[in-house]
C-alpha positions in Angstrom: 89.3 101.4 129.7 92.4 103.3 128.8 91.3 105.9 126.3 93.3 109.3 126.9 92.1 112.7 126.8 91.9 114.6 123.8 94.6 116.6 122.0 92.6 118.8 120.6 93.1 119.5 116.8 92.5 122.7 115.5 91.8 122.1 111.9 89.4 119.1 112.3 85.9 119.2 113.9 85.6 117.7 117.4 83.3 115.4 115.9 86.1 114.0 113.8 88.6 114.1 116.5 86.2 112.0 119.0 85.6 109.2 116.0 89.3 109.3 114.8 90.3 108.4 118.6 87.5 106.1 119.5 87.8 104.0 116.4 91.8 103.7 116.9 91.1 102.5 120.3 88.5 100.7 118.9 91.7 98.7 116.6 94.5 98.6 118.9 92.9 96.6 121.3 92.3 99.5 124.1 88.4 99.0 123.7 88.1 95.4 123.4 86.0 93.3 121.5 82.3 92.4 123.7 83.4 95.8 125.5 80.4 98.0 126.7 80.5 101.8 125.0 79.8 104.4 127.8 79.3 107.4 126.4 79.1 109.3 129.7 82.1 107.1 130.5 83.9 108.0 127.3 83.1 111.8 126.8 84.6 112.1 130.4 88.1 110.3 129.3 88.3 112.2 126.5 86.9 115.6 128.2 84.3 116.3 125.4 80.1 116.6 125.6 77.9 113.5 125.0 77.2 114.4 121.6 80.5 114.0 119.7 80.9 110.9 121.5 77.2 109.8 120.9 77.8 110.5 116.9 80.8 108.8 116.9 79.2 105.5 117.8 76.5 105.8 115.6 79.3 105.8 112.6 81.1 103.4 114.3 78.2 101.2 114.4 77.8 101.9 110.5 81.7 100.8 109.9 80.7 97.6 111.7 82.9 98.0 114.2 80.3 98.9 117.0 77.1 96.7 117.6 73.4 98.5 119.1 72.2 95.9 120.9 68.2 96.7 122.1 68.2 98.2 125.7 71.7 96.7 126.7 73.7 99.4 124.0 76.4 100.0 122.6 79.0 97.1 122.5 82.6 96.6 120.6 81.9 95.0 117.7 83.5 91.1 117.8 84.4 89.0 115.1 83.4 85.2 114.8 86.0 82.7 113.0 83.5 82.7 110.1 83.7 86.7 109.9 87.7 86.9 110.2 87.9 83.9 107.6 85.6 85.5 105.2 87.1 89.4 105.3 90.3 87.2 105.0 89.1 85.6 101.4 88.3 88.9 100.2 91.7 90.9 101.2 93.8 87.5 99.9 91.6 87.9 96.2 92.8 92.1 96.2 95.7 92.0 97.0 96.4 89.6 94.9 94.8 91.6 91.9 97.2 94.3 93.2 100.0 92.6 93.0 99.5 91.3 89.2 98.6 95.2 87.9 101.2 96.7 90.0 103.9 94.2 88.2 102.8 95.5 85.0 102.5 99.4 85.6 105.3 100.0 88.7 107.6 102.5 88.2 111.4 102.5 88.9 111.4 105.0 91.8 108.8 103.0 93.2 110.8 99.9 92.9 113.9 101.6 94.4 111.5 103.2 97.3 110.2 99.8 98.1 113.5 98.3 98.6 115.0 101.4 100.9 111.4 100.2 102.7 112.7 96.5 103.1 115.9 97.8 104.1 114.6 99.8 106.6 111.7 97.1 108.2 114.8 94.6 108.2 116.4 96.7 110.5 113.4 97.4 112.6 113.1 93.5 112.7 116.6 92.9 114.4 115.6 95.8 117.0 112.3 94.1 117.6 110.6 97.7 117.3 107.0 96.8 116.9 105.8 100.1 115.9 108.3 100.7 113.2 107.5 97.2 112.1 103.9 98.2 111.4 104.8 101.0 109.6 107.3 99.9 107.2 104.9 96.8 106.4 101.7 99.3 105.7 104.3 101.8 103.8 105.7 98.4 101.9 101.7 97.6 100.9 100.2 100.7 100.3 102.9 101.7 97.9 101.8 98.0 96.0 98.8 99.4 95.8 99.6 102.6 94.3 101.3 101.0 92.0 98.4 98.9 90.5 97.0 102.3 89.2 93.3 101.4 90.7 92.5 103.5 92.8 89.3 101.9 93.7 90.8 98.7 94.2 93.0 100.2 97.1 90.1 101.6 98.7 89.0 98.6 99.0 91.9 97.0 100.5 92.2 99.7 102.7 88.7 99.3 104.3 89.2 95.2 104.8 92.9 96.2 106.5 91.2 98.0 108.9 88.5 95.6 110.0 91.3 93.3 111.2 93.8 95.3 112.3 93.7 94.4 115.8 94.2 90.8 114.5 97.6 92.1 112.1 99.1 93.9 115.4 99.6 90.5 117.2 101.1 89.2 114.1 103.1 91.5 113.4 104.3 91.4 117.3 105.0 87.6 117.0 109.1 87.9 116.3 109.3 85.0 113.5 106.2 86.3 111.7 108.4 89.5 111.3 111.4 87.7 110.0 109.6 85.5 107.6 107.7 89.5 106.4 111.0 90.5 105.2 111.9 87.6 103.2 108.0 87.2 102.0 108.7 91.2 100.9 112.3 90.7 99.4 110.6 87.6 96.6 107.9 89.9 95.9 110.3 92.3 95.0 112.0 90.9 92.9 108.8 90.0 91.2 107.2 93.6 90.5 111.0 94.1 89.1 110.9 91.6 86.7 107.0 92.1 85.7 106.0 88.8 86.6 102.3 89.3 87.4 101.5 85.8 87.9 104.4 85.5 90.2 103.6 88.8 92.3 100.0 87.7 92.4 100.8 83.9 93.7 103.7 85.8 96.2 101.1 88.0 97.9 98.5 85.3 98.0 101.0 83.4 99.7 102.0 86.0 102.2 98.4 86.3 103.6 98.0 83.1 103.7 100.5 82.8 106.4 99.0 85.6 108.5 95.5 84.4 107.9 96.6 81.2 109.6 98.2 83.0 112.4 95.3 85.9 113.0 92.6 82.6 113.3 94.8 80.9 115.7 95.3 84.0 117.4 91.3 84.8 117.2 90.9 81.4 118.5 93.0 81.7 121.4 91.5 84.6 122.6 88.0 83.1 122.2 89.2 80.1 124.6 90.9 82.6 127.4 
């Protein structure tokens, strides 16, 4: 495993610390899916006790993103075609909803901040800079779903984002993917700008539908390695 040591935070609890570092291991890839949770293993990587590192899987395991298995315990959560093609349905409906309210209630600096975002993710594209990439593409989403004006409705985005993230990383890594983002980004745009909420809603839809293809390929691939 290649979980680092802790920086220690001073204004969050070690508790917090331990599950913030564990469960973004847990989505880049660095504890992998099937993967065995040691937690004498793990509170040695990270330099901490057992017992932030045993509560830590324990909320894990309530995310869903850690399974208990009896007297074996506890493994990375994996994620079965049917699961990824299901969490898929639901983030393809949201978003679309998303889309269509932000249309409607988007404001002109947001507009004008979304576009300095495609600038700057084109541009990030051409250098093939796969962190930027990510950021620019959550920046360019999350400010869609501020936009919409339901709060609720983003939270709920937010949560399905996370269960496949590990999934949206080799995406986004995949050079074409990125070049068809930008484009995807620019039409939906151009959308929000003009109010068309059936448009923006159809444009989204569209835009997962291309990475839901790719992540169950991908999922599929690794299920045959």
């Amino acid at each position: 495993m290649g979980i680092n040591r802790l920086k220690l935070d001073n204004y969050k609890p070690l508790r917090d610390v331990v599950f913030e570092n564990i469960r973004g291991a847990i989505m880049e890839g660095v504890l992998k899916p099937g993967e065995r949770l040691m937690e004498i293993q793990l509170a040695e990587q990270l330099g901490v006790s057992r017992t932030p590192v045993r509560e830590a899987i324990r909320k894990l395991e309530l995310e869903g993103l850690v399974i208990m298995l009896p007297r074996k315990g506890a493994y990375v959560a994996d994620m079965s075609k049917k699961d990824l093609i299901d969490v898929l349905e639901v983030r393809l409906g949201l978003e679309g909803l998303a889309a269509y309210y932000a249309a409607e209630r988007i404001r002109k600096d947001q507009i004008e901040t979304l576009e300095k975002i495609s600038e700057d993710l084109e541009k990030y594209v051409e250098q093939n800079d796969l962190e930027n990439i990510l950021k620019m593409d959550e920046y360019f989403h999350m400010l869609i779903f501020d936009a919409s004006g339901n709060s609720r409705l983003k939270s709920m985005i937010i949560s399905v984002w996370e269960t496949v993230y590990r999934f949206r990383i080799k995406y986004m890594s995949d050079y074409n993917s990125a070049v068809n983002i930008v484009e995807e980004h620019k039409k939906l745009i151009e959308a929000l700008k003009k109010g068309k909420g059936d448009l923006a809603e159809k444009l989204a839809r569209e835009h997962i539908e291309k990475a839901e293809q790719f992540m169950i390929e991908q999922l599929m691939q690794d299920k045959t390695v």
